[in-house]
Backbone as ProteinMPNN parsed JSONL, in Angstrom:
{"seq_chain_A": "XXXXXXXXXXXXXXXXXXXXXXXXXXXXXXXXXXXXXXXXXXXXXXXXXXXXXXXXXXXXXXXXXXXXXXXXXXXXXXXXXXXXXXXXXXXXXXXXXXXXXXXXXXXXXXXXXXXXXXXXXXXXXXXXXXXXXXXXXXXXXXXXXXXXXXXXXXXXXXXXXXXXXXXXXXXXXXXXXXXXXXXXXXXXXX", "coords_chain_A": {"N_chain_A": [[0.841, -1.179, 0.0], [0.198, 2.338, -0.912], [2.02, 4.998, 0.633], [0.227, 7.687, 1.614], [0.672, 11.337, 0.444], [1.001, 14.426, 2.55], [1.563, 16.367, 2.528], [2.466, 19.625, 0.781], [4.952, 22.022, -1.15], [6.351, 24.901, -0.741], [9.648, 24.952, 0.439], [10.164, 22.082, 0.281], [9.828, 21.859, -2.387], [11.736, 21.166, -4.934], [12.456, 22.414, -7.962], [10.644, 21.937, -10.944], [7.242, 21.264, -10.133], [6.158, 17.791, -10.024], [4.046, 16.433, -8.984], [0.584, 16.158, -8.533], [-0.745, 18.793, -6.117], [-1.487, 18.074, -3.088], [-4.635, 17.93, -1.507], [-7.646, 18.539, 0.151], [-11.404, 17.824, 1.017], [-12.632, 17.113, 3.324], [-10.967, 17.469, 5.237], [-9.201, 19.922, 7.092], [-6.979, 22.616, 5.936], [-3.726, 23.055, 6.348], [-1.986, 26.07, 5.521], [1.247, 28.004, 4.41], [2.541, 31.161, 3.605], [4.819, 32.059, 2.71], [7.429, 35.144, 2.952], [10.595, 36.502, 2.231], [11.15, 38.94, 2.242], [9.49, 40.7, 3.519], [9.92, 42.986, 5.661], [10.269, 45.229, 8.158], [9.011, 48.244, 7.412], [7.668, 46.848, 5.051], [6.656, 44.92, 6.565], [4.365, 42.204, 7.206], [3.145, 42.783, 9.843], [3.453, 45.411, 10.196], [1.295, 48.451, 10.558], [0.277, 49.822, 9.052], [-0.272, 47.355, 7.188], [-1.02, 45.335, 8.435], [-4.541, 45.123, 9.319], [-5.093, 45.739, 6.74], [-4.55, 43.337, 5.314], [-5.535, 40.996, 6.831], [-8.462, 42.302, 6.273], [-8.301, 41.462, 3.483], [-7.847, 38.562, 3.146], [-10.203, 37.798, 4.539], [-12.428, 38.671, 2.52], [-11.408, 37.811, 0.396], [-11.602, 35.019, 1.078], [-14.43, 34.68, 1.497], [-15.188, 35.233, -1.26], [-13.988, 33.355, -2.871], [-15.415, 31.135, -1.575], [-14.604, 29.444, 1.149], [-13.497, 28.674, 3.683], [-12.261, 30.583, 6.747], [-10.335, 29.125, 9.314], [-8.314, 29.477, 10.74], [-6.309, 32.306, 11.408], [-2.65, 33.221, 11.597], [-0.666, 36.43, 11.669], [2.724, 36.116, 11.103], [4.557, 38.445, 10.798], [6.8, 37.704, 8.745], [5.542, 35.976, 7.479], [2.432, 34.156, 6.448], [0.298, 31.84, 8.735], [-2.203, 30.058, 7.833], [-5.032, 28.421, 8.627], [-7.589, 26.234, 6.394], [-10.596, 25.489, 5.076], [-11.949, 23.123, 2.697], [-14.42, 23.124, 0.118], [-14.661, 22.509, -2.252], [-11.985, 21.459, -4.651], [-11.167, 23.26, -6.392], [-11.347, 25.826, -5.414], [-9.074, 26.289, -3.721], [-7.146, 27.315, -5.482], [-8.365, 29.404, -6.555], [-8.046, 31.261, -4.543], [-5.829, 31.321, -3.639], [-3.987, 32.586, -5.936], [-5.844, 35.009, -5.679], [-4.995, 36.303, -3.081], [-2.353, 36.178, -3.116], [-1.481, 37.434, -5.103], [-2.714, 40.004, -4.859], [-1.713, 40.844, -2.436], [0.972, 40.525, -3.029], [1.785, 42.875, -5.303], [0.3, 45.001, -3.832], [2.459, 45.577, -1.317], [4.617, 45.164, -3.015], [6.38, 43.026, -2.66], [7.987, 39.86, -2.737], [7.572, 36.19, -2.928], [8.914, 33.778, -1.217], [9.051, 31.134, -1.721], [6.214, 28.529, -3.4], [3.322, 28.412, -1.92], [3.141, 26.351, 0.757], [1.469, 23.637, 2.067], [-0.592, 21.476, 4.351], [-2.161, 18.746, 4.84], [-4.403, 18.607, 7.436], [-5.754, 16.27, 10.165], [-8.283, 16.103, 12.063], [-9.123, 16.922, 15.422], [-6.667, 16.076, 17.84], [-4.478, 16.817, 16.233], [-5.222, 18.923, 14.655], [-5.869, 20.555, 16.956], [-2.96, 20.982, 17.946], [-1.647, 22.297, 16.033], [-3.13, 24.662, 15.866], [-2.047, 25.793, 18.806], [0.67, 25.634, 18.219], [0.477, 27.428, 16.284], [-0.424, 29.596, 18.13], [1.748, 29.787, 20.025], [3.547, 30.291, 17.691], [2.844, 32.832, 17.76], [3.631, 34.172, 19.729], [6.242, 34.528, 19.531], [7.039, 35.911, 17.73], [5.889, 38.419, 18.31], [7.844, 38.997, 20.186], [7.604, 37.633, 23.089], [8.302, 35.675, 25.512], [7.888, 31.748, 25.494], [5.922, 31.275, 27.875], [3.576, 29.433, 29.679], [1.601, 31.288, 31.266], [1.751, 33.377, 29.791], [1.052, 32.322, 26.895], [-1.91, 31.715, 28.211], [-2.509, 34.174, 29.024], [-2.938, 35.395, 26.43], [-4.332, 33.589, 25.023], [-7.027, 34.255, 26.556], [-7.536, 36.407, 25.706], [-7.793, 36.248, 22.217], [-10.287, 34.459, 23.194], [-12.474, 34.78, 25.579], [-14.053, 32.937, 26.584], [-12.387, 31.126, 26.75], [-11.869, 27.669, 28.436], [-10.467, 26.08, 29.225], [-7.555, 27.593, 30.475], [-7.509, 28.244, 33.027], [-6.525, 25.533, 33.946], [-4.45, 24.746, 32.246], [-2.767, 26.742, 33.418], [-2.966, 25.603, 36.118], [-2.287, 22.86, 35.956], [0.884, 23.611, 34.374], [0.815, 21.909, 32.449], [2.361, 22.461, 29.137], [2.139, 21.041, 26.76], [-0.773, 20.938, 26.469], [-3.38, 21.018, 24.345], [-5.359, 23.838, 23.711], [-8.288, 24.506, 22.751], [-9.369, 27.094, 20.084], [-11.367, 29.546, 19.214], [-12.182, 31.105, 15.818], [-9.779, 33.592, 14.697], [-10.649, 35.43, 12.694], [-13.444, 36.182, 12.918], [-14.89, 38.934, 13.301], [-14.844, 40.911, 11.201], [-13.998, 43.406, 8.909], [-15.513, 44.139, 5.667], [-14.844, 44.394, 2.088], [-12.679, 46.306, -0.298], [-9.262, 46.277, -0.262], [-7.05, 46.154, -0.937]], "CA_chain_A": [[0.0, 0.0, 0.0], [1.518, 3.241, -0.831], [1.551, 6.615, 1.729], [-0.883, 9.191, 0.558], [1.773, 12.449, 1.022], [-0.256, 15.39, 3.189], [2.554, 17.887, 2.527], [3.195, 20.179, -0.516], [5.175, 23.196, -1.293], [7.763, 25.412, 0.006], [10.99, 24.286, 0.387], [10.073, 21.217, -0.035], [9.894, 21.528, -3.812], [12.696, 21.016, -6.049], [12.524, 22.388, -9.44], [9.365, 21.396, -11.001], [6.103, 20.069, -9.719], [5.869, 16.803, -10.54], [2.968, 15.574, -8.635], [-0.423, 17.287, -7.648], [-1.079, 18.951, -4.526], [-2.991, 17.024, -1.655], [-5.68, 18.543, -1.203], [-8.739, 17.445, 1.011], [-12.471, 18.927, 1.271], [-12.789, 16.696, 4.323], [-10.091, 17.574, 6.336], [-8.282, 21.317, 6.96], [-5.431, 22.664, 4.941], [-2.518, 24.234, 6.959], [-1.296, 26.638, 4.298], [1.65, 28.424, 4.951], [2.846, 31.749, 2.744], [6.344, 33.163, 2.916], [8.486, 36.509, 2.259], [11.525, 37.419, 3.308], [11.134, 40.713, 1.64], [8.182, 41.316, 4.033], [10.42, 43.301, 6.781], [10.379, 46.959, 8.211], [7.434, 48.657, 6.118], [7.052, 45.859, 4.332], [6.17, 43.773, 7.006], [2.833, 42.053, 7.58], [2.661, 42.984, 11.123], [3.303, 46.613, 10.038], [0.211, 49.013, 11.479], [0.293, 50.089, 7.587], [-0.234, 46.182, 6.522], [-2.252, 44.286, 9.093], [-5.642, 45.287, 8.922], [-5.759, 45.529, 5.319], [-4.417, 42.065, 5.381], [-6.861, 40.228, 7.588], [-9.49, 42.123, 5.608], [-8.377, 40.894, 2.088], [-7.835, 37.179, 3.422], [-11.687, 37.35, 4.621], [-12.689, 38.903, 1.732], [-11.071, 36.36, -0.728], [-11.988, 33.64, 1.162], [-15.826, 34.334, 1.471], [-15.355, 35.287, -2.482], [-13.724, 31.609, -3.221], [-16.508, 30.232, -0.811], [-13.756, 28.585, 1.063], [-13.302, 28.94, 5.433], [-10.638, 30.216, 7.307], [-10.304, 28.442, 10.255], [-7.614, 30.015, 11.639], [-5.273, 33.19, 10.89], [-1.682, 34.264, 12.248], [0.063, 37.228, 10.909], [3.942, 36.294, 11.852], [5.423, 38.832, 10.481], [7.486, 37.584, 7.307], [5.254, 35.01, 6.73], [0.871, 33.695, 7.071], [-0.306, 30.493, 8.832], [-3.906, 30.457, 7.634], [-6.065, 26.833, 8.715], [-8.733, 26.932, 6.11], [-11.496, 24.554, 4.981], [-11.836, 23.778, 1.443], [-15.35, 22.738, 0.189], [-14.559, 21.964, -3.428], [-10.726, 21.825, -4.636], [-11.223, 24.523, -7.189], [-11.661, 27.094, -4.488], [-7.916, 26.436, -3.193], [-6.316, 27.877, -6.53], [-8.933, 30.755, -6.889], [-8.415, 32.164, -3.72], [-4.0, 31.502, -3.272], [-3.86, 33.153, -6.836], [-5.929, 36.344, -5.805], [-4.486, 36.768, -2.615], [-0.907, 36.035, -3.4], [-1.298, 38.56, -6.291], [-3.194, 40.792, -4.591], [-0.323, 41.252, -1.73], [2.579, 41.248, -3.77], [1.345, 43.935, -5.501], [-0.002, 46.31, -2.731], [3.124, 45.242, -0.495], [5.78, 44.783, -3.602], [6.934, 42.119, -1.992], [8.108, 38.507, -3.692], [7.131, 35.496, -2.225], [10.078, 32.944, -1.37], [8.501, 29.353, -2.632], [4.959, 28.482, -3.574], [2.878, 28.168, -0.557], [3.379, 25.348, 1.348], [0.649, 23.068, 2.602], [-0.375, 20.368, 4.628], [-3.649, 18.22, 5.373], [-4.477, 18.139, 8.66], [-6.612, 15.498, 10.736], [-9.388, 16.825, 12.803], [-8.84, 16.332, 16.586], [-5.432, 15.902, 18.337], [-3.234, 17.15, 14.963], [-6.009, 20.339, 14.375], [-5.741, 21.513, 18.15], [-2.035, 20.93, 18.173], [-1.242, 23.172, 14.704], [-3.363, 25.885, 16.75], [-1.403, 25.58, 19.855], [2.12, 25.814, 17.29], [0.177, 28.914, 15.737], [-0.177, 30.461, 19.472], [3.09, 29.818, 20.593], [4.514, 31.318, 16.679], [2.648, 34.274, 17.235], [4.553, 35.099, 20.942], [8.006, 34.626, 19.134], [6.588, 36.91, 16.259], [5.778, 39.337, 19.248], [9.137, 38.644, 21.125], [7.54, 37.139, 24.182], [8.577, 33.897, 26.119], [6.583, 31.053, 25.819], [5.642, 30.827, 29.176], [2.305, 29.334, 29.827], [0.819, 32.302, 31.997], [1.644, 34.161, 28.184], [0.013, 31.313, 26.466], [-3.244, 31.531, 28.698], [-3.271, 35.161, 28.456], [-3.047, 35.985, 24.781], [-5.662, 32.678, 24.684], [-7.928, 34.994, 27.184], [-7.564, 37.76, 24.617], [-8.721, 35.601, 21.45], [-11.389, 33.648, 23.147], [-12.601, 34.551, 26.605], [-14.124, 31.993, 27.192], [-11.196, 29.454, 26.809], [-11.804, 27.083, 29.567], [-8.742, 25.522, 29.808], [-6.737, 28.294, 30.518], [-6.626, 27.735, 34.304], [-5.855, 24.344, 33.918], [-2.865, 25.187, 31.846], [-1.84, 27.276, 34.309], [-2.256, 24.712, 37.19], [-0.845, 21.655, 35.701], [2.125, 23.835, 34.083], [1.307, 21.236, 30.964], [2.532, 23.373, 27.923], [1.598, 20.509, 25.616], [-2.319, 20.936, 26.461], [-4.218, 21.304, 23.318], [-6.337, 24.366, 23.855], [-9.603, 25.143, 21.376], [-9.253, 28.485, 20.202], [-12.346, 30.37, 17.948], [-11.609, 32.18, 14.773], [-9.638, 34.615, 15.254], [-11.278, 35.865, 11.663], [-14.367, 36.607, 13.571], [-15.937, 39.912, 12.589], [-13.884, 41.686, 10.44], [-14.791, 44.685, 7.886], [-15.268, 43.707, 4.542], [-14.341, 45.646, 1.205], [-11.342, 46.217, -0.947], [-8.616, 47.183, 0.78], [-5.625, 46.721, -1.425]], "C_chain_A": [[0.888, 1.245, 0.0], [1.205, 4.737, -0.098], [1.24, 7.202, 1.082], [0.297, 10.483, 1.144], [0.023, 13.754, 1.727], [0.639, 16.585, 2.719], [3.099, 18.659, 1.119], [3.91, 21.431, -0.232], [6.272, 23.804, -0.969], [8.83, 25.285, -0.289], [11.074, 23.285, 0.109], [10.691, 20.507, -1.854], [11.264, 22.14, -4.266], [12.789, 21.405, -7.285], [10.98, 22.189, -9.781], [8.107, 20.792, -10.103], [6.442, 19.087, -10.664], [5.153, 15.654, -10.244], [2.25, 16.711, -7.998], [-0.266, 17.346, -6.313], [-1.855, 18.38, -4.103], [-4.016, 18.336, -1.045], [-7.176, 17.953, -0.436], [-10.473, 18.557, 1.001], [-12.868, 18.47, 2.761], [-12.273, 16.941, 5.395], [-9.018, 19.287, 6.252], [-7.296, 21.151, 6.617], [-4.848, 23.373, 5.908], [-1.565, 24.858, 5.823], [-0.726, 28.101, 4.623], [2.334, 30.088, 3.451], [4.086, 32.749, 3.354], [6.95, 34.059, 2.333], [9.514, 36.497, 2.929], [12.036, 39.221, 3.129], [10.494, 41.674, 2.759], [9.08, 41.498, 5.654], [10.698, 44.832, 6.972], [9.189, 47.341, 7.984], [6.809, 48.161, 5.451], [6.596, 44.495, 5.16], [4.727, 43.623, 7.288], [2.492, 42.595, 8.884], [2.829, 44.832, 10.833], [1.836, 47.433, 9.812], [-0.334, 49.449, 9.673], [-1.097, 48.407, 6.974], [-1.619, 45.629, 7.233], [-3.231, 43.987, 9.025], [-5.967, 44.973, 7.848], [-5.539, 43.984, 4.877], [-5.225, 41.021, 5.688], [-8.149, 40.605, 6.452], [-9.838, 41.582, 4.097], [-8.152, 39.527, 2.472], [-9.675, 37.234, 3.669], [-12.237, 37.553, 3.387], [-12.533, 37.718, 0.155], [-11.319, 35.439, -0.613], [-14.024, 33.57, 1.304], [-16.432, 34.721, -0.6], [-14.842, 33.801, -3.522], [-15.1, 30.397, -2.746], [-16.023, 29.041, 0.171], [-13.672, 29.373, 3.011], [-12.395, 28.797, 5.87], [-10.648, 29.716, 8.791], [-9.713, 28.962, 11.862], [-6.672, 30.993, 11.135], [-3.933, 33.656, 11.683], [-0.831, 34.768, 11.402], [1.482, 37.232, 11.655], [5.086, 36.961, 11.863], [5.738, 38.86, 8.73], [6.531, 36.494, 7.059], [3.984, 34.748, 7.326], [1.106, 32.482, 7.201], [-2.099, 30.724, 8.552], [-4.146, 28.394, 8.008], [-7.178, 27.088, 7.7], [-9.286, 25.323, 5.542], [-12.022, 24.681, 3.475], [-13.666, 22.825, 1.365], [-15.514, 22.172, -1.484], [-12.668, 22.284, -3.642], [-9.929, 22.728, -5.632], [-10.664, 25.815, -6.562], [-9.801, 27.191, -3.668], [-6.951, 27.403, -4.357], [-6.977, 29.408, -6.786], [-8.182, 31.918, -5.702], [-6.41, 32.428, -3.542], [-3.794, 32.196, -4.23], [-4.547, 34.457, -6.717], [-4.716, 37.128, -4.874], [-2.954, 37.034, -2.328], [-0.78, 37.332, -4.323], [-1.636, 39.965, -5.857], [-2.057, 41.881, -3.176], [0.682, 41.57, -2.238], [2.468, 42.24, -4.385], [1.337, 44.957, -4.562], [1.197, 46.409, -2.094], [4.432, 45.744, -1.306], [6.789, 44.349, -2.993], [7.331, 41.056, -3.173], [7.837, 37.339, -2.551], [8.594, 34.461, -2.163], [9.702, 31.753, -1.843], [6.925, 29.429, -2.884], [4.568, 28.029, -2.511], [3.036, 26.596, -0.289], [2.034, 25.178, 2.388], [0.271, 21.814, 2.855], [-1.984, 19.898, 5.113], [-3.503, 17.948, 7.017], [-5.799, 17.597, 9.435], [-7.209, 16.801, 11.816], [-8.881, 16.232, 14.269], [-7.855, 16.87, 17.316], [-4.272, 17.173, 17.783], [-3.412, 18.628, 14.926], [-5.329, 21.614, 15.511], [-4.365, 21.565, 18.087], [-0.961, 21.955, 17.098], [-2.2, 24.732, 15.633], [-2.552, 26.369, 18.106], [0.09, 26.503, 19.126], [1.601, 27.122, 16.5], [-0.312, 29.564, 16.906], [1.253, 30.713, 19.703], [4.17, 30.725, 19.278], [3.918, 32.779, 17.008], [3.206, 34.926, 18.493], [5.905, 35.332, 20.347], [7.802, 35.721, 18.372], [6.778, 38.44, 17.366], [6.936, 39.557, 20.132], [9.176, 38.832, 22.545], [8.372, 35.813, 23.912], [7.712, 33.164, 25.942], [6.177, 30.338, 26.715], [4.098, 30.62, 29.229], [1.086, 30.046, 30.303], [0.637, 33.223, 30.273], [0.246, 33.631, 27.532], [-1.516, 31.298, 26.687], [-3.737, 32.949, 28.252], [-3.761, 35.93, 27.016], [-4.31, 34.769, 24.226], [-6.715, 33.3, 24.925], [-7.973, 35.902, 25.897], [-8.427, 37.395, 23.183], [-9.701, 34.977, 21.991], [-11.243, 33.773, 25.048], [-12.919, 33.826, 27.575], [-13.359, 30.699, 27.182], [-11.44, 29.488, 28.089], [-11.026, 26.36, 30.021], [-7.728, 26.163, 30.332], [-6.344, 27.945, 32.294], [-6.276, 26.546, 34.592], [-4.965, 24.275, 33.33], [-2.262, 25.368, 32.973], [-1.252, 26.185, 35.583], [-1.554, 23.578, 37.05], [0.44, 22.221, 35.016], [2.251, 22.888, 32.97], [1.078, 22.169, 29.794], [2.395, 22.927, 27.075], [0.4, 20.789, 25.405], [-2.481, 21.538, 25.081], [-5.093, 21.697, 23.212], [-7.308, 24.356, 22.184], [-9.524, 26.67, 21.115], [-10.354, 29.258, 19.057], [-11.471, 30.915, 16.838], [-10.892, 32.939, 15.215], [-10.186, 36.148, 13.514], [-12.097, 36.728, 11.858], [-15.2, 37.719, 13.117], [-15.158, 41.351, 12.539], [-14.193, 42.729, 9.352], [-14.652, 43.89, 6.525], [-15.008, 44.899, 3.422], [-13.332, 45.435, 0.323], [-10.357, 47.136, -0.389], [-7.05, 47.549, -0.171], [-5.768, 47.618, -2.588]], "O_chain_A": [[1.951, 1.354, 0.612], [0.215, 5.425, -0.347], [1.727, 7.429, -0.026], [0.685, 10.418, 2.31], [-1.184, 13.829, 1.498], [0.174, 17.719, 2.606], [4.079, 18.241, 0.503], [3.626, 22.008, 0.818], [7.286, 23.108, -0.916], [9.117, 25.521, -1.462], [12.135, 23.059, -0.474], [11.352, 19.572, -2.305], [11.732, 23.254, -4.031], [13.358, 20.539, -7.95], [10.15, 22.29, -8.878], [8.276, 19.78, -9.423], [6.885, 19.292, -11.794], [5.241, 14.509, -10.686], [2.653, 17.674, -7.345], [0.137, 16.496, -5.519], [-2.935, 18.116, -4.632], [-3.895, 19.326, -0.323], [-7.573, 16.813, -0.676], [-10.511, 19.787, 0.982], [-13.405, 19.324, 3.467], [-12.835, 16.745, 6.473], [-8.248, 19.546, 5.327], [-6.6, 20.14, 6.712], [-5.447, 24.352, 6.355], [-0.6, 24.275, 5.327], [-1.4, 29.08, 4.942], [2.481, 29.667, 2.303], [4.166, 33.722, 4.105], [7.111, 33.927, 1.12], [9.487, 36.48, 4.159], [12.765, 40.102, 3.585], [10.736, 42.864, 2.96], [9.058, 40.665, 6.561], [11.239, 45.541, 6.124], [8.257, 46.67, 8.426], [5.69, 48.507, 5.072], [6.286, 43.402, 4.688], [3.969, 44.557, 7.548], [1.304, 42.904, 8.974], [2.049, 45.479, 11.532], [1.188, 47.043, 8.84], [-1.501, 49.229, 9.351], [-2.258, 48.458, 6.568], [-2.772, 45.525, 6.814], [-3.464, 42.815, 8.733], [-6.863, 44.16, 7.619], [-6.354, 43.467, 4.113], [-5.585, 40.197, 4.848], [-8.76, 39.724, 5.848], [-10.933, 41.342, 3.588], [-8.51, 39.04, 1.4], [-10.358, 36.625, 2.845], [-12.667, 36.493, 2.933], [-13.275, 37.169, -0.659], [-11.421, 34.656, -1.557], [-14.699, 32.545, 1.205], [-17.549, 34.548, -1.088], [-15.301, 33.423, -4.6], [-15.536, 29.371, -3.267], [-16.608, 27.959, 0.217], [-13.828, 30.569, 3.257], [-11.64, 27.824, 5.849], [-11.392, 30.482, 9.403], [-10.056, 28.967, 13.044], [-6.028, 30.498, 10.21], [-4.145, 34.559, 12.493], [-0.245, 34.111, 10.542], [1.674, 38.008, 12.591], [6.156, 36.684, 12.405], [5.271, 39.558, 7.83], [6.918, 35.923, 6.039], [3.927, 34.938, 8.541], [1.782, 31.825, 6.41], [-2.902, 31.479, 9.1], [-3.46, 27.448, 7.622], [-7.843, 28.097, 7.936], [-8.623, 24.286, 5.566], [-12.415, 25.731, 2.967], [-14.069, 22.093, 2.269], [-16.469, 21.468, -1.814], [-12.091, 23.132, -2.962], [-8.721, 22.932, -5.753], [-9.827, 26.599, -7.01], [-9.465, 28.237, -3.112], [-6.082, 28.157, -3.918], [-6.312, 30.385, -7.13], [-7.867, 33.084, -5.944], [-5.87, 33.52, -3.367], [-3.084, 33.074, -3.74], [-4.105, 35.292, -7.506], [-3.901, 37.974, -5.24], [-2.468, 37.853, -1.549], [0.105, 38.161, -4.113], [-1.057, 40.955, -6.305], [-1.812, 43.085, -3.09], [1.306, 42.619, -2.072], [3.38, 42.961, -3.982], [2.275, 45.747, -4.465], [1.447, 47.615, -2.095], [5.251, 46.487, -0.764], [7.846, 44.934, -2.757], [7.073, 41.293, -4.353], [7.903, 37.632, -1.358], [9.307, 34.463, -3.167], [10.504, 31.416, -2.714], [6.38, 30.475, -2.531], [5.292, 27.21, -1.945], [3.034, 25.771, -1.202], [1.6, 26.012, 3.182], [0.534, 20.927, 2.043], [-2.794, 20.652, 5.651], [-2.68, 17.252, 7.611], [-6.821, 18.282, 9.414], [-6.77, 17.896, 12.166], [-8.283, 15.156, 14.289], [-7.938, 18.073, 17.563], [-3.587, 17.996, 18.389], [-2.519, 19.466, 15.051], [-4.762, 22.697, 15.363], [-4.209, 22.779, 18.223], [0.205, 22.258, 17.353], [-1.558, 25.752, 15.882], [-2.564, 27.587, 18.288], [0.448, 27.644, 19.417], [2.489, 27.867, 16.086], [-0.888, 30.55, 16.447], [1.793, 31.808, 19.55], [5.119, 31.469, 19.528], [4.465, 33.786, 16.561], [3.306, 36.153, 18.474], [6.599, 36.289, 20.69], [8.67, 36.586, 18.49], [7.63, 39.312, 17.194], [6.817, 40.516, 20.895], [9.942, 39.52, 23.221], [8.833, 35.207, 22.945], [6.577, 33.595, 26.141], [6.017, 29.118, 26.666], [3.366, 31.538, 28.861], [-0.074, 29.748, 30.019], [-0.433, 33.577, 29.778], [-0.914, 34.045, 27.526], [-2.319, 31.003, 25.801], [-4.717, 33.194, 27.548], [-4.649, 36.737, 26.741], [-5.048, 34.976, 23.262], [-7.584, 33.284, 24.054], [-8.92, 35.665, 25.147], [-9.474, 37.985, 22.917], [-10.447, 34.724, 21.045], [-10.392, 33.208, 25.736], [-12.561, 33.776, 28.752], [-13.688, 29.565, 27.53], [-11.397, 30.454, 28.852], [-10.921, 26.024, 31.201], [-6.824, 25.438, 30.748], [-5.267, 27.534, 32.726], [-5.622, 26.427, 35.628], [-4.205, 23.486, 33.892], [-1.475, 24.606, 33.534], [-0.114, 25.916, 35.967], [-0.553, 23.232, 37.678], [1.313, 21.354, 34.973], [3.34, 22.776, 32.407], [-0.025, 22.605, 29.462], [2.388, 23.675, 26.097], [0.118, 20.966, 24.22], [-1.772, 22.475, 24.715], [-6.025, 21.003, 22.807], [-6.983, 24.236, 21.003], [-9.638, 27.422, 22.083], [-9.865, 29.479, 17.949], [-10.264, 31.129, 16.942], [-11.176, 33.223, 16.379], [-10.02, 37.367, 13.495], [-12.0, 37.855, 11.373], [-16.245, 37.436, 12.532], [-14.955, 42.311, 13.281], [-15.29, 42.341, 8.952], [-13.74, 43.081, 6.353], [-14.965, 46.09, 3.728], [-13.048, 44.253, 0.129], [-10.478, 48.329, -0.114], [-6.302, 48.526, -0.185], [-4.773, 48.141, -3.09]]}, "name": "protein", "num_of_chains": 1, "seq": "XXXXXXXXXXXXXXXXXXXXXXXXXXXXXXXXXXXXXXXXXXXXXXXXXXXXXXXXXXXXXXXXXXXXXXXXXXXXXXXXXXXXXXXXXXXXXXXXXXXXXXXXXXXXXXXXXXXXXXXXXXXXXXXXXXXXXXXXXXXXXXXXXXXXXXXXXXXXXXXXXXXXXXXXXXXXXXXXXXXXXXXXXXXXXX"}
């Protein structure tokens, strides 16, 4: 029997494609988009950038018809979680908003996005967790679990795990964390 691959893109790739992307409608994409251009003025986290950022990711993705799951802006580079519902809707929407950034930004992108299928459950909560903890380094906190709980408090007040973090001191726990998409302006921003 031969391993289905979950992982495309990035660095990964060599020269050519020479096998399709994995793609799933069943199961979330972790799809990752890198610059290293995107620093100073040109960075995503720049007060300039951010906003209009978030609002052209919602925007593109309720114009693909396609759900983001989850968003962190780290700077030089997006983790988006998103939910595909046909596998059309993955090419419409990486081709506006890729185009649509480099442009506004004049930025370059360093590889073709890189993406990975991810299981529901365990894998899901644990890629949210690894997109908490990137977005304190991004911020140039520690990732001390009192951090962890509070920047969780901040996206989602009602996280109920948070004092159980704190008291068992387990930094593996695999909190639930809402959108952080949530309710965002719509429009054209770039």
């Amino acid at each position: 029997m031969q391993k289905i691959k979950s992982s495309f893109g990035g660095s990964l790739l060599k020269g050519n494609a020479k096998s399709a992307r994995p793609l799933s409608v069943r199961k979330p994409l972790h799809l990752i988009l890198k610059s290293s251009s995107a620093r100073g003025e040109r960075s995503f986290l720049h007060r300039r950038w951010s906003g209009r950022m978030r609002a052209t990711l919602h925007t593109h993705a309720k114009k693909s018809g396609l759900r983001i799951l989850r968003y962190q802006n780290v700077g030089n580079h997006l983790h988006l979680i998103i939910q595909l519902t046909h596998r059309s809707q993955y090419a419409f929407f990486v081709r506006s908003i890729t185009g649509r950034i480099a442009q506004a930004m004049q930025i370059k992108w360093d590889h073709r996005p890189f993406t990975r299928i991810i299981t529901w459950g365990r894998d899901f909560l644990g890629m949210t967790n690894y997109m908490l903890k990137n977005q304190l380094d991004a911020m140039g906190l520690p990732r001390t679990p009192e951090r962890v709980v509070r920047l969780s408090q901040r996206l989602s007040p009602s996280f109920s795990g948070a004092k159980a973090l704190l008291r068992n001191g387990d930094f593996t726990t695999k909190p639930s964390f809402p959108s952080v998409m949530g309710a965002m302006g719509q429009g054209r921003l770039f």
